[in-house]
DONULO-597457 format. One record per residue (C-alpha): x, y, z. Coordinates in pm, whole numbers, plus 32768, in hexadecimal, padded with zeros to 4 digits. Example, Ala and Ser with C-alpha at 12.3 -4.5 7.8 and 13.67 -1.06 7.14 Angstrom:
<drenbas>
DRENBA     u     v     w
DRENBA  84CE  7E3E  830C
DRENBA  8557  7F96  82CA
</drenbas>
This chain:
<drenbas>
DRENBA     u     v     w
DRENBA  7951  83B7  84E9
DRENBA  7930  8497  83AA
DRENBA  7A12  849E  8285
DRENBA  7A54  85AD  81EF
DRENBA  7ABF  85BB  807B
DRENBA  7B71  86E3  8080
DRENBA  7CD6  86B9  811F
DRENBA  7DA1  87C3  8183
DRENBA  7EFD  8789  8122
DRENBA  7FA9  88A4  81D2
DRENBA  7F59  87CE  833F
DRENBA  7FB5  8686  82F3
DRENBA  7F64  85BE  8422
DRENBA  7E07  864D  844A
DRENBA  7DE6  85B0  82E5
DRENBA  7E15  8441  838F
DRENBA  7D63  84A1  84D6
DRENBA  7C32  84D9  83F4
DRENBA  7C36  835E  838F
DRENBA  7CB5  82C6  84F1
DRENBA  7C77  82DD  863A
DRENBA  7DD7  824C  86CC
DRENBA  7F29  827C  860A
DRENBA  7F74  80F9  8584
DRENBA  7F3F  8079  8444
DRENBA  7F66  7EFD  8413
DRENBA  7FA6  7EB5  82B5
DRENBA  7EC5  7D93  8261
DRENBA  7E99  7CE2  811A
DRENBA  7DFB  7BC5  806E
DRENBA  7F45  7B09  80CF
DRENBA  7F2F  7B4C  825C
DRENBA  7DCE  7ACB  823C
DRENBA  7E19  799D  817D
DRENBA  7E01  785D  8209
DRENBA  7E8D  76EA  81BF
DRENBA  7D26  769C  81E9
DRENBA  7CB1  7779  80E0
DRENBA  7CB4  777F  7F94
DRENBA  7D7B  78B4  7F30
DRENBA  7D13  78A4  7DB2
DRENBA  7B98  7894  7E30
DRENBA  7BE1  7984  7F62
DRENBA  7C5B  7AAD  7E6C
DRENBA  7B35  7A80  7D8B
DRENBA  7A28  7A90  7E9D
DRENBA  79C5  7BEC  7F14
DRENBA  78F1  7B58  803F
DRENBA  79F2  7A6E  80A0
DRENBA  7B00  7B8E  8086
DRENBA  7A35  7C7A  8156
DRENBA  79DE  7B87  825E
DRENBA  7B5C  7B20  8275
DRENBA  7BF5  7C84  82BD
DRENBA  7AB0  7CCF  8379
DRENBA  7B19  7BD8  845E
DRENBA  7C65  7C17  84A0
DRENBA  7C27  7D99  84CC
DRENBA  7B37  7D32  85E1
DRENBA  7C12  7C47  8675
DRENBA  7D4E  7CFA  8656
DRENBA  7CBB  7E65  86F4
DRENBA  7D14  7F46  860D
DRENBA  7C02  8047  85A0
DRENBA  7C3E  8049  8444
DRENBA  7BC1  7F4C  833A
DRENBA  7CED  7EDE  824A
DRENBA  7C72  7E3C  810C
DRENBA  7DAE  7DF8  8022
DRENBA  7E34  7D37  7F1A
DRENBA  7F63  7CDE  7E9D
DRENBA  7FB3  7DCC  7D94
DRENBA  7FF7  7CDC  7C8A
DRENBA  7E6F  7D1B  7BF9
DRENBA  7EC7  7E52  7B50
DRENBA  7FAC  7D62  7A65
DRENBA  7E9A  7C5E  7A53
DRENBA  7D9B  7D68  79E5
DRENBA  7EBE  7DD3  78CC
DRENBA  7ECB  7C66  784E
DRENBA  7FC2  7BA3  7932
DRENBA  7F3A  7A55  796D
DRENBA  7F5E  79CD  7AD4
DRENBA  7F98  78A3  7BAA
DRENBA  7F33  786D  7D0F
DRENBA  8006  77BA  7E11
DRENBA  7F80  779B  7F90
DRENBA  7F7E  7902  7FFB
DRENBA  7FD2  79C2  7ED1
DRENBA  7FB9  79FB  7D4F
DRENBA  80D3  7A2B  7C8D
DRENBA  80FE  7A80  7B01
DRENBA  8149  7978  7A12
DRENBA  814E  7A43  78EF
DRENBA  81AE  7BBA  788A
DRENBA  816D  7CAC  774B
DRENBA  8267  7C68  763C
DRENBA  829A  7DF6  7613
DRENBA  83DB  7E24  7557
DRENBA  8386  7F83  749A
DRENBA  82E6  80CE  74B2
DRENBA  81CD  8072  73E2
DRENBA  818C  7F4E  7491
DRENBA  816B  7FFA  75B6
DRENBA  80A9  8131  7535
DRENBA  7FA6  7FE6  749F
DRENBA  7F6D  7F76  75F5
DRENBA  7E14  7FCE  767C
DRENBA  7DCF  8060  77B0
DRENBA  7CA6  7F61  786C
DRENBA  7B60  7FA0  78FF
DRENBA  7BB4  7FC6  7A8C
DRENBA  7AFB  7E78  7AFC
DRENBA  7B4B  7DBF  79C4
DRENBA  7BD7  7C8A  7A6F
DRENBA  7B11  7B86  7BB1
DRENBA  7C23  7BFE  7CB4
DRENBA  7BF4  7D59  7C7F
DRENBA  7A71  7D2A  7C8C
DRENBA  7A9A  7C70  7DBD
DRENBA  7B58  7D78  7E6A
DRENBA  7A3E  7E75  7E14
DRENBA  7921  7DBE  7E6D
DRENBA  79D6  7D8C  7FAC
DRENBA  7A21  7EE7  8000
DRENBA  78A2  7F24  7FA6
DRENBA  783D  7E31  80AC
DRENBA  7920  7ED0  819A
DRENBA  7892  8024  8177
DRENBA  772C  7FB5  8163
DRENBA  778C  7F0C  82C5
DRENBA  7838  8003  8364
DRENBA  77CE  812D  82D8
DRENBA  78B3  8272  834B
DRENBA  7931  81B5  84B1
DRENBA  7A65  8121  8418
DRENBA  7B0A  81BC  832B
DRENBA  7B4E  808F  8224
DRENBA  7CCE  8084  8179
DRENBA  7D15  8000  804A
DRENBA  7E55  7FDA  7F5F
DRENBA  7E81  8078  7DF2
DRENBA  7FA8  8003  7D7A
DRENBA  8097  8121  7CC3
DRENBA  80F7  8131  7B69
DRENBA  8265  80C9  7B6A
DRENBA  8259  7FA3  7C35
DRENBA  8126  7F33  7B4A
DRENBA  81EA  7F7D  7A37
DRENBA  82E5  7EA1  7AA6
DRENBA  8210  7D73  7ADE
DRENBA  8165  7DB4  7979
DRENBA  8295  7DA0  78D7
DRENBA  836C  7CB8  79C6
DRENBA  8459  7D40  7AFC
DRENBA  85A4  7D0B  7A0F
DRENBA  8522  7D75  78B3
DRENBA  84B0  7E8D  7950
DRENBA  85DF  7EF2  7A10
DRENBA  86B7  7EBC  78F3
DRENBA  85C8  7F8C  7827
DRENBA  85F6  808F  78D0
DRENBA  8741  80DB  782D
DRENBA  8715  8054  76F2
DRENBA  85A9  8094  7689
DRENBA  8564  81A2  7767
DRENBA  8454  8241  769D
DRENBA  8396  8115  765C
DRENBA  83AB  80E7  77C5
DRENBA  82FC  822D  781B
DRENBA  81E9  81D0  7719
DRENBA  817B  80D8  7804
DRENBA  81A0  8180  792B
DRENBA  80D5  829C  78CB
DRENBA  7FBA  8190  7849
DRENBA  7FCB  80E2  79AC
DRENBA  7FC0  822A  7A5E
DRENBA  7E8F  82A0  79A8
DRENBA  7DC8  814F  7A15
DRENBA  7E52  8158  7B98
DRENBA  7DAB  82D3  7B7F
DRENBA  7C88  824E  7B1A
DRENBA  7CBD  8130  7BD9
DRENBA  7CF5  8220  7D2B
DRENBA  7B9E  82EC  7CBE
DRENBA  7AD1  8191  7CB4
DRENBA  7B27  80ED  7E03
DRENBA  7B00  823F  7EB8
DRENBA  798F  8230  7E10
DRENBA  7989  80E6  7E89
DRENBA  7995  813B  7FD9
DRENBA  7B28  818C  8021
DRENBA  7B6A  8284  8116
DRENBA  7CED  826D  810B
DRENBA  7DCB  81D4  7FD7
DRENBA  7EFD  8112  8047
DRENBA  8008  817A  7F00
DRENBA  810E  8048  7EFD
DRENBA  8253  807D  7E21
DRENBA  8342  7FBC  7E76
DRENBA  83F2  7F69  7D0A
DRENBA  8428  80D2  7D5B
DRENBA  8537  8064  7E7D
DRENBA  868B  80FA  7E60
DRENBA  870D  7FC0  7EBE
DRENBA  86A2  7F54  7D60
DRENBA  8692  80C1  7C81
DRENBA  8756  81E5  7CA2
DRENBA  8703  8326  7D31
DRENBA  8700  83C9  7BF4
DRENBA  867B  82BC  7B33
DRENBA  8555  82D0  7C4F
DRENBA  8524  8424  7C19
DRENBA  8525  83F4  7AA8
DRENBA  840F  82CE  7A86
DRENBA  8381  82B0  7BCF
DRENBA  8312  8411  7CA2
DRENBA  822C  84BD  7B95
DRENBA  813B  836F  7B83
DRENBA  8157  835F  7D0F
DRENBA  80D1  8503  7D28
DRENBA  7FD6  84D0  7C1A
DRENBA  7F47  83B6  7CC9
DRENBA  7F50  847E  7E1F
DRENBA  7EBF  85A1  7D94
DRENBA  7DAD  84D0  7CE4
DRENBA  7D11  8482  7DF3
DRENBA  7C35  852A  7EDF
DRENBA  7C81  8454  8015
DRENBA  7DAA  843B  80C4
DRENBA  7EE1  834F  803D
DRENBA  7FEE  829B  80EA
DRENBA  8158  826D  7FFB
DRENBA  81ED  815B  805D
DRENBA  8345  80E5  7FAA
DRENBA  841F  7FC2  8050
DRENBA  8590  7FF2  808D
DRENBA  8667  80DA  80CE
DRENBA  85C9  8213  806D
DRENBA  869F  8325  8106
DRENBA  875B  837C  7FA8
DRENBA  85CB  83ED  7F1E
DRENBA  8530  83FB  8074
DRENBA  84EE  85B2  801A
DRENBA  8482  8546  7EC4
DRENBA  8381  8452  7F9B
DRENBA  8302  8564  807E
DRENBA  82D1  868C  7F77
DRENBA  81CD  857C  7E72
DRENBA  80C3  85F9  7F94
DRENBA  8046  84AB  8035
DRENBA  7FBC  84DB  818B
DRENBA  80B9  83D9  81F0
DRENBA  820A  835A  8189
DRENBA  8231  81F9  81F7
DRENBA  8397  8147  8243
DRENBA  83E5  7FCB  826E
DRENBA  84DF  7F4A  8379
DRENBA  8605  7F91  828E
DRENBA  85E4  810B  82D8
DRENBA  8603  8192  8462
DRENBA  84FB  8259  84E6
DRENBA  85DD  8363  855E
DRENBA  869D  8378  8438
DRENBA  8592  83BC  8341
DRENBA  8517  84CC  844E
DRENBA  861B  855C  8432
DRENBA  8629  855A  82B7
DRENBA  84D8  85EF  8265
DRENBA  8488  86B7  83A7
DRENBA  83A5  86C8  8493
DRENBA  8286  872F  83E4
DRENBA  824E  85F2  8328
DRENBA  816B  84D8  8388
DRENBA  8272  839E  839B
DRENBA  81CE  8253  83B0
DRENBA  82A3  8116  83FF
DRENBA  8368  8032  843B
DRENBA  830F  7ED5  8519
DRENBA  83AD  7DF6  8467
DRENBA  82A5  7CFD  841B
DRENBA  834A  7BB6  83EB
DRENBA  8453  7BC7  851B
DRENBA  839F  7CBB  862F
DRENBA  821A  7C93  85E9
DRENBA  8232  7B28  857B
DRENBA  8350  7AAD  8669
DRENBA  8396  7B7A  879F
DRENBA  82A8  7B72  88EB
DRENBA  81A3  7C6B  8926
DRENBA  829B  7D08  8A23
DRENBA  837F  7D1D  890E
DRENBA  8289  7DB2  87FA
DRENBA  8232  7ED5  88E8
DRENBA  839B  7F56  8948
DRENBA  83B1  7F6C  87B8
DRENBA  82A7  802E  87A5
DRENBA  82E4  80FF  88A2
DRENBA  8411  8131  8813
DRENBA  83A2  819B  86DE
DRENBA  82CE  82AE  8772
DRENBA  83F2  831F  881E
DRENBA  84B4  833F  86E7
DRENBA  837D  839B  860F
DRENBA  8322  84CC  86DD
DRENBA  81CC  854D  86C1
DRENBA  8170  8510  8550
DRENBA  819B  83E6  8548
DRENBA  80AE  8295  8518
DRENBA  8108  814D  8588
DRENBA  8114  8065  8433
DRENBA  81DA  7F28  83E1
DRENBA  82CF  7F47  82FD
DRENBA  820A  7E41  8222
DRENBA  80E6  7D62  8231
DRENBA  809E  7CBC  8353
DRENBA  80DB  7B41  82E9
DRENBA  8005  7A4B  82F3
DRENBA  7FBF  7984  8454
DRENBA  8052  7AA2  8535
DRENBA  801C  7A9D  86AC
DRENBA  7EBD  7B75  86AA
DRENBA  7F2B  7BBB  882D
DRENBA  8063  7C85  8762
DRENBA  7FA5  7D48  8685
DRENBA  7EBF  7D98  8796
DRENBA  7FF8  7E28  8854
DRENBA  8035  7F05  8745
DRENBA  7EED  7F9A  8732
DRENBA  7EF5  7FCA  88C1
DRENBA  8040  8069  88DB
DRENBA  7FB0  8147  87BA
DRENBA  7E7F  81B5  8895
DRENBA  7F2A  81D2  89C2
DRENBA  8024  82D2  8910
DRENBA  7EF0  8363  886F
DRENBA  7E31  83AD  89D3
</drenbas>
């Protein structure tokens, strides 16, 4: 199957039929492939091991697409945020100490595959185009500005920021933003045929509409319009309040998690959007039978109409019934035939 690098906006789900053959999208990161056998610091920092992980579980799961995703958490590491690992993820154990303008205006903006995870990731990707070539379209995440932001500076500084150091707030974002363009540009280089845009800091169940608006959307349509390939928003929570604001950045896809009903945000943005969601990962993909999985998808289709892509409404966690995700990607193809 060809790619090609020019996407027309104005027909939306042609844009993802040009990267999939069936309409499901299993959102799998370095955590679903992560293993208590494993060692997750050494996992991250190994492009062959990371390639031959998610390799594997595309095969085994069905799905015609190869995911290859971290965390999110390595655009702060590659800003100066020193991390920890625990048994299936990393998490930051120290942020910038950014408390003015100038500060902020002093911090530098890094080279894109300045830190080992990042160079992992890439070297993986590269493997997975040099092995599959143009047959499966190969996904891979670019975390947005905001929610990078956020880690850089630390969830609560950040928030609280916001209304009292707006500015110096904005000086950051705008620094992130510029690296997750150029970020965006290198991994489609790499080999990326579709960027997976995760923002979900951005949630209105932790920042206003109008604070979202203010410090969120323009980073989100730059990084959209950056790149030549087609990109999926996804932002946790109950999006409904900036669910328009979602659809008009221009990503090929707006993705929902189980917070948010199908039907409602349908009904929200219309029928000529591409809506990917919402099988909740932890208690329908993880928990419930295979019988079970498929009447929620089905469901979902129903309610998602005929733009729409079956997605979970987060990553797929680790040690899932394959057999589950497998019924996802056959109710998918059987509503795609």
């Amino acid at each position: 199957m060809s790619i090609e690098p020019s996407i027309e906006r104005s027909n939306p789900m042609e844009s993802i039929q040009k990267i999939t053959k069936i309409r499901a999208l299993p959102i799998v990161t370095t955590y679903t492939i992560s293993s208590l056998d494993i060692d997750f610091e050494k996992l991250v920092h190994d492009g062959e091991m990371l390639f031959e992980r998610f390799r594997e579980f595309q095969l085994a799961s069905g799905y015609d697409t190869l995911m290859i995703m971290g965390d999110g958490t390595y655009i702060a590491e590659a800003f100066g945020c020193d991390m920890t690992y625990e048994k299936r993820e990393p998490f930051i154990t120290s942020t910038l100490p950014i408390e003015t303008e100038e500060q902020a205006a002093a911090v530098a903006i890094p080279e894109v595959e300045c830190c080992g995870r990042i160079r992992a990731l890439f070297d993986a990707i590269r493997m997975a185009k040099k092995t599959v070539g143009d047959n499966v379209p190969i996904i891979t995440n670019s975390p947005a500005a905001f929610t990078s932001t956020a880690r850089i500076l630390g969830m609560n500084e950040t928030y609280m920021n916001l209304v009292m150091k707006p500015d110096m707030v904005k000086i950051i974002i705008d620094k992130v933003a510029e690296y997750t363009r150029n970020y965006t540009d290198a991994v489609i280089e790499a080999g990326a045929d579709m960027i997976f845009l995760a923002d979900p800091a951005a949630s209105t169940n932790l920042l206003s509409p109008a604070m979202f608006r203010e410090f969120a959307v323009a980073a989100i349509k730059q990084q959209v319009e950056a790149a030549s390939v087609p990109a999926m928003l996804h932002i946790c929570g109950k999006v409904l309040p900036i669910a328009t604001d979602m659809a008009d950045v221009g990503a090929a896809m707006l993705s929902i998690d189980q917070d948010v009903e199908v039907a409602e945000i349908r009904k929200t943005v219309g029928n000529d959007v591409v809506i990917g969601g919402n099988m909740d990962p932890h208690q329908v993909v993880a928990k419930k039978s295979v019988a079970e999985v498929r009447e929620k998808a089905h469901e979902n289709f129903r309610d998602g109409g005929e733009n729409f892509v079956l997605v979970p409404g987060c990553t797929i966690v680790p040690d899932t019934p394959m057999e589950n995700v497998r019924a996802m990607c056959e109710v998918a193809s059987e509503m795609a035939a």
